[in-house]
MILOMI-56455 format. One record per residue: z, y, x of N, C-alpha, C, O in turn; residue number from 0. Coordinates in nm, 3 decimals, always signed. Last residue first. Layout:
+---------+---------+---------+---------+---------+---------+---------+---------+---------+---------+---------+---------+-----+
!     n_z !     n_y !     n_x !    ca_z !    ca_y !    ca_x !     c_z !     c_y !     c_x !     o_z !     o_y !     o_x !   k !
+---------+---------+---------+---------+---------+---------+---------+---------+---------+---------+---------+---------+-----+
!       Z !       Y !       X !       Z !       Y !       X !       Z !       Y !       X !       Z !       Y !       X ! NUM !
...
+---------+---------+---------+---------+---------+---------+---------+---------+---------+---------+---------+---------+-----+
END
This chain:
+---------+---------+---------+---------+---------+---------+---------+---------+---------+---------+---------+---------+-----+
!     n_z !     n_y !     n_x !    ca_z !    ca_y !    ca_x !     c_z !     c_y !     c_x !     o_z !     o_y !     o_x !   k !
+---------+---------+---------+---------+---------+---------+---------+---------+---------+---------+---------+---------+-----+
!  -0.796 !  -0.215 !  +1.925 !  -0.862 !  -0.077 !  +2.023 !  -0.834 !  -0.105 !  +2.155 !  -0.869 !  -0.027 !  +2.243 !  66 !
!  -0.593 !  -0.453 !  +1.899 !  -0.793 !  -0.452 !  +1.906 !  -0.904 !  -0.343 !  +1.936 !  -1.025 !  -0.351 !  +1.958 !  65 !
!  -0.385 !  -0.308 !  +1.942 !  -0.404 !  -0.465 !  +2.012 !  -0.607 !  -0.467 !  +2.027 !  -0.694 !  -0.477 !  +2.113 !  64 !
!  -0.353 !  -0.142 !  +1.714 !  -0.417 !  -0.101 !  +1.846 !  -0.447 !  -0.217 !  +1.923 !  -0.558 !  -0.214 !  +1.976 !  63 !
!  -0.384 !  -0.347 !  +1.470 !  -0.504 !  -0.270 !  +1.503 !  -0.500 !  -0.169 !  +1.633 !  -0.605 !  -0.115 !  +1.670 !  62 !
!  -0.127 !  -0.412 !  +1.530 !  -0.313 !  -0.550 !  +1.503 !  -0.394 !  -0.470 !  +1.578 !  -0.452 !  -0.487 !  +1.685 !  61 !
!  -0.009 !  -0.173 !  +1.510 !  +0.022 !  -0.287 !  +1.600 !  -0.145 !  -0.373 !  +1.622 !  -0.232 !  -0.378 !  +1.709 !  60 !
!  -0.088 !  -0.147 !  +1.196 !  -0.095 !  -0.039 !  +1.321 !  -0.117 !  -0.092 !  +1.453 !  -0.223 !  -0.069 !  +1.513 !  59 !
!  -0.003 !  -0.337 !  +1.088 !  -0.077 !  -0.350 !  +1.091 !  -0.160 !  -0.250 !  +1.173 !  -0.276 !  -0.269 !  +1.210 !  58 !
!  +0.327 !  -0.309 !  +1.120 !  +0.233 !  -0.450 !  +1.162 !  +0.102 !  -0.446 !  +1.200 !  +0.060 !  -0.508 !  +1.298 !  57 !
!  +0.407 !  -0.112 !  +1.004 !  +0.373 !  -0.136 !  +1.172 !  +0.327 !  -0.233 !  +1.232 !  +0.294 !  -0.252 !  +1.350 !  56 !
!  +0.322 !  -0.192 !  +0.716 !  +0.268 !  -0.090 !  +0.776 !  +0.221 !  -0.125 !  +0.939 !  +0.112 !  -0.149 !  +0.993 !  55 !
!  +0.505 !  -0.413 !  +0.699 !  +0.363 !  -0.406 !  +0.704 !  +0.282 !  -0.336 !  +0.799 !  +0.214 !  -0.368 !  +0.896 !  54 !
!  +0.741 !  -0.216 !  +0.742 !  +0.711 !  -0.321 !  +0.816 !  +0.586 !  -0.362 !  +0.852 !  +0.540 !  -0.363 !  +0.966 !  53 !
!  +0.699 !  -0.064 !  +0.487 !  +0.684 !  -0.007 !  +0.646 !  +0.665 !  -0.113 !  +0.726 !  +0.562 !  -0.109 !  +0.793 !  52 !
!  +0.711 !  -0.287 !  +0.320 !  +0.614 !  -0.223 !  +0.325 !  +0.567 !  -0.132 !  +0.420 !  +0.449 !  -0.110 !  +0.446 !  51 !
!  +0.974 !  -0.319 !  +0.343 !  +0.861 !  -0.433 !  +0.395 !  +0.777 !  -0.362 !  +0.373 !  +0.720 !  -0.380 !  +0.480 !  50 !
!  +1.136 !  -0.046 !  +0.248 !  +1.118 !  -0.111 !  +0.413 !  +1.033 !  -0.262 !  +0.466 !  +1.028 !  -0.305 !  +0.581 !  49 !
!  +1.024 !  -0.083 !  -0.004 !  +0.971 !  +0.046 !  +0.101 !  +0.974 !  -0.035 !  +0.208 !  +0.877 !  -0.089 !  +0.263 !  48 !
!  +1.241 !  -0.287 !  -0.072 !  +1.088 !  -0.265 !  -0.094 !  +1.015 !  -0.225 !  -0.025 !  +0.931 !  -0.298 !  +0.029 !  47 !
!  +1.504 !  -0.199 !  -0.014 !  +1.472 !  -0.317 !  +0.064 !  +1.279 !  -0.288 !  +0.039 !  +1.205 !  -0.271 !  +0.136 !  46 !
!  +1.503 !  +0.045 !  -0.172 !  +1.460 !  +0.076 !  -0.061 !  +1.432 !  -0.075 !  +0.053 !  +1.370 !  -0.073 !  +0.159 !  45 !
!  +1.359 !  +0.029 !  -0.473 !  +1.495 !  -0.036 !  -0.392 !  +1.427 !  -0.020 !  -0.271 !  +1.311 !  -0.059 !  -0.254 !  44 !
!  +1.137 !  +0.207 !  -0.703 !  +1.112 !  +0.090 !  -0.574 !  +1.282 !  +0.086 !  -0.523 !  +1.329 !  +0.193 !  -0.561 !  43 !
!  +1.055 !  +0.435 !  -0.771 !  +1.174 !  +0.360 !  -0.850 !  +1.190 !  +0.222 !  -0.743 !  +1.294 !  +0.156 !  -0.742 !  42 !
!  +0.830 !  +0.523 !  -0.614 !  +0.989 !  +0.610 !  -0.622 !  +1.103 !  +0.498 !  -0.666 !  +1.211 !  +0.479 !  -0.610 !  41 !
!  +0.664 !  +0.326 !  -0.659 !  +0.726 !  +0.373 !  -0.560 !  +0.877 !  +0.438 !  -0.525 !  +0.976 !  +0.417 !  -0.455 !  40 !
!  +0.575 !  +0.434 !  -0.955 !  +0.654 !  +0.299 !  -0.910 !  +0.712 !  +0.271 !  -0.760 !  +0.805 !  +0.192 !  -0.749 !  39 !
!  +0.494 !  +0.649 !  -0.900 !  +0.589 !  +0.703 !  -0.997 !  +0.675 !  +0.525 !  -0.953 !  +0.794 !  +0.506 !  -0.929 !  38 !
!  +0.261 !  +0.620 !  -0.691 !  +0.397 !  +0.705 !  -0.678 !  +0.483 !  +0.677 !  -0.752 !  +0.590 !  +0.669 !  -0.691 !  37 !
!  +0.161 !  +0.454 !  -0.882 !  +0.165 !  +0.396 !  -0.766 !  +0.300 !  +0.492 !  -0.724 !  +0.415 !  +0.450 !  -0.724 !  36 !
!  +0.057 !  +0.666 !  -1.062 !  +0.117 !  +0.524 !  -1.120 !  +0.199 !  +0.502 !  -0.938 !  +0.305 !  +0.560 !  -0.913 !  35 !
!  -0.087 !  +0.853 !  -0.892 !  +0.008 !  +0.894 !  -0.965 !  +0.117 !  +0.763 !  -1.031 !  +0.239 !  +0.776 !  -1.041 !  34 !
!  -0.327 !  +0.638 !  -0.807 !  -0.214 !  +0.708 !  -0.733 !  -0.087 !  +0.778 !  -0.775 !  +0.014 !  +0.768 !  -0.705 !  33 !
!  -0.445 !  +0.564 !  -1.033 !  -0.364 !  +0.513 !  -0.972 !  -0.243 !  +0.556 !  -0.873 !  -0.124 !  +0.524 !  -0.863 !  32 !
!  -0.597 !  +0.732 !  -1.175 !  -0.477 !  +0.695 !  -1.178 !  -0.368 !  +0.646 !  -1.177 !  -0.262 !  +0.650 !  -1.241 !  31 !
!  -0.775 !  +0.838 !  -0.919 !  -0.646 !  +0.942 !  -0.961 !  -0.603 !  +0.881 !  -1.047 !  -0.505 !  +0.951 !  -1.073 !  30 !
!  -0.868 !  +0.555 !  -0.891 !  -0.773 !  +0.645 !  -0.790 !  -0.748 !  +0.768 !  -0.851 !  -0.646 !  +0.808 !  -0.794 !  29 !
!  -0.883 !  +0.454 !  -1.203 !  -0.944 !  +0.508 !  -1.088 !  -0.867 !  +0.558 !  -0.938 !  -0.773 !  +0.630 !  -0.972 !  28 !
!  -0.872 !  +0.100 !  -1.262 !  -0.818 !  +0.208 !  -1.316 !  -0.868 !  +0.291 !  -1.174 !  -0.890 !  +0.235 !  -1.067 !  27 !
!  -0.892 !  -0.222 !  -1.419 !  -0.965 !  -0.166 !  -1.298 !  -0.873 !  +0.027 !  -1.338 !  -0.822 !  +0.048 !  -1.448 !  26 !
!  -0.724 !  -0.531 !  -1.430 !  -0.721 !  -0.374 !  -1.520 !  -0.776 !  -0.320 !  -1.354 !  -0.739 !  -0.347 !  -1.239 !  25 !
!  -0.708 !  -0.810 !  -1.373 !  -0.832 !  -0.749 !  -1.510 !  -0.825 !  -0.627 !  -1.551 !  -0.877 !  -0.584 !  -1.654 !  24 !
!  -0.565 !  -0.895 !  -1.230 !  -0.481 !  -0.882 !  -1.350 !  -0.634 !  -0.856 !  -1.455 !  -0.650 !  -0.880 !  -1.574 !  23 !
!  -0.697 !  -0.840 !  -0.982 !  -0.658 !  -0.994 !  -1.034 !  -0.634 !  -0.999 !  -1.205 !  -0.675 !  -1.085 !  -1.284 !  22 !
!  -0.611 !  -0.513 !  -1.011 !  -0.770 !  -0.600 !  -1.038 !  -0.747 !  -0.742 !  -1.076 !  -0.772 !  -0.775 !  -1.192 !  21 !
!  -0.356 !  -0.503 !  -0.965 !  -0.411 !  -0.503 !  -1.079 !  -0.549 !  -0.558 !  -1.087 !  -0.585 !  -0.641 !  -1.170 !  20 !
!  -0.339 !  -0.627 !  -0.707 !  -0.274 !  -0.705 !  -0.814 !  -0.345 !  -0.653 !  -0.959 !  -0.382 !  -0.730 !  -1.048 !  19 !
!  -0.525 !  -0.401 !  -0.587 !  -0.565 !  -0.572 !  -0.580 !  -0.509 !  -0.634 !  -0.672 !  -0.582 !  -0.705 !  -0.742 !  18 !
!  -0.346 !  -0.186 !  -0.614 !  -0.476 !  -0.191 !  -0.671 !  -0.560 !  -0.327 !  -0.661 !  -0.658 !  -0.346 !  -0.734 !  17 !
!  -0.071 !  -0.268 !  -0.479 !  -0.064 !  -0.264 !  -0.633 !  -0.227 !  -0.314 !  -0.695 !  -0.253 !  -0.407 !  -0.771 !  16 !
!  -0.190 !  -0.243 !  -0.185 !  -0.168 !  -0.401 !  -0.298 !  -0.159 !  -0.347 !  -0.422 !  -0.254 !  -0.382 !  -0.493 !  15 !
!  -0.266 !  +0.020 !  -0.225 !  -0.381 !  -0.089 !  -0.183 !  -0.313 !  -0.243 !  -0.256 !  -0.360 !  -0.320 !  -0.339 !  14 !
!  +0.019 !  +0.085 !  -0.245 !  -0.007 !  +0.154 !  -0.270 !  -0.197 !  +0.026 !  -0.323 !  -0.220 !  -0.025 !  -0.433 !  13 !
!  +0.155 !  -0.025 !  -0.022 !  +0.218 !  -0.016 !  -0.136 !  +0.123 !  -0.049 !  -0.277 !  +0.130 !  -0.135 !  -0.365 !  12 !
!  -0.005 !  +0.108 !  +0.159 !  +0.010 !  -0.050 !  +0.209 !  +0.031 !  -0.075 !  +0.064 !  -0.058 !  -0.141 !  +0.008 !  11 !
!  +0.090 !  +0.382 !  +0.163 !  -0.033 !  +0.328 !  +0.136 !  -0.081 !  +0.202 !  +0.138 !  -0.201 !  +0.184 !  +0.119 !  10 !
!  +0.327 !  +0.336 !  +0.192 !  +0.304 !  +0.363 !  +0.082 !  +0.191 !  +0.340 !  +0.086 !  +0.160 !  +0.258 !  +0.000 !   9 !
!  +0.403 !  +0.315 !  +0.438 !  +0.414 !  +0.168 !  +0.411 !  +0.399 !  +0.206 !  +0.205 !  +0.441 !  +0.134 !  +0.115 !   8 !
!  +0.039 !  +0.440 !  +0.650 !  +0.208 !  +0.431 !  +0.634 !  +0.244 !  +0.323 !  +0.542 !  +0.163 !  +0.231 !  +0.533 !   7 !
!  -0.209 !  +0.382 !  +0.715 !  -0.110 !  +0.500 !  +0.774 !  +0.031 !  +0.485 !  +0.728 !  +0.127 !  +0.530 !  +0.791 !   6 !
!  -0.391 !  +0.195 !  +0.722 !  -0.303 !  +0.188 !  +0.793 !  -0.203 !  +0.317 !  +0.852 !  -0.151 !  +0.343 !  +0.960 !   5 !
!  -0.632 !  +0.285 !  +0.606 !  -0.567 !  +0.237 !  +0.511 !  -0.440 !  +0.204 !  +0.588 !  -0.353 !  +0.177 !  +0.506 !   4 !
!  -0.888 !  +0.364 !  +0.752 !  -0.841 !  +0.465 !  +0.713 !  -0.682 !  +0.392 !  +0.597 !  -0.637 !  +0.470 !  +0.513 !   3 !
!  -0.904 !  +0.138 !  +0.874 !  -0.840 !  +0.204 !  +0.993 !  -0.780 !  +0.312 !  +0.883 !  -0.664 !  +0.353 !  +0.894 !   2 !
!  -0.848 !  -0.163 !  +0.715 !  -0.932 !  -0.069 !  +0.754 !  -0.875 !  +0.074 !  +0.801 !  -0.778 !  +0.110 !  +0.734 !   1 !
!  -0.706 !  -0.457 !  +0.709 !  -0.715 !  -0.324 !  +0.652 !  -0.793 !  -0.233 !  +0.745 !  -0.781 !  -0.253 !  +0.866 !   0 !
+---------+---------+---------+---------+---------+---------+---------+---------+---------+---------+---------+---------+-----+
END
């Protein structure tokens, strides 16, 4: 992931959803995705969120290791 995509475990969330949908064959824009992405977020079980922070510090981690 790219420096601007490693800020937290929603935007992690957030970048997979938009890959699963592409696979899927549905392209949709960032404004509406992001609103989708929130609204499925919210409803998310917090076990969810917390791999997705995980991610997150994972990938924070990678990426100071290589600064």
């Amino acid at each position: 992931m790219s420096i601007m995509n490693k800020r937290n475990g929603f935007m992690v969330y957030r970048k997979t959803l938009n890959k699963h949908l592409e696979i899927l064959g549905v392209r949709i824009t960032m404004q509406q995705l992001s609103p989708l992405a929130g609204s499925l977020w919210g409803s998310e079980p917090e076990q969810v969120k917390d791999y997705y922070k995980e991610v997150s510090e994972k990938i924070k981690k990678l990426h100071n290791n290589r600064v």
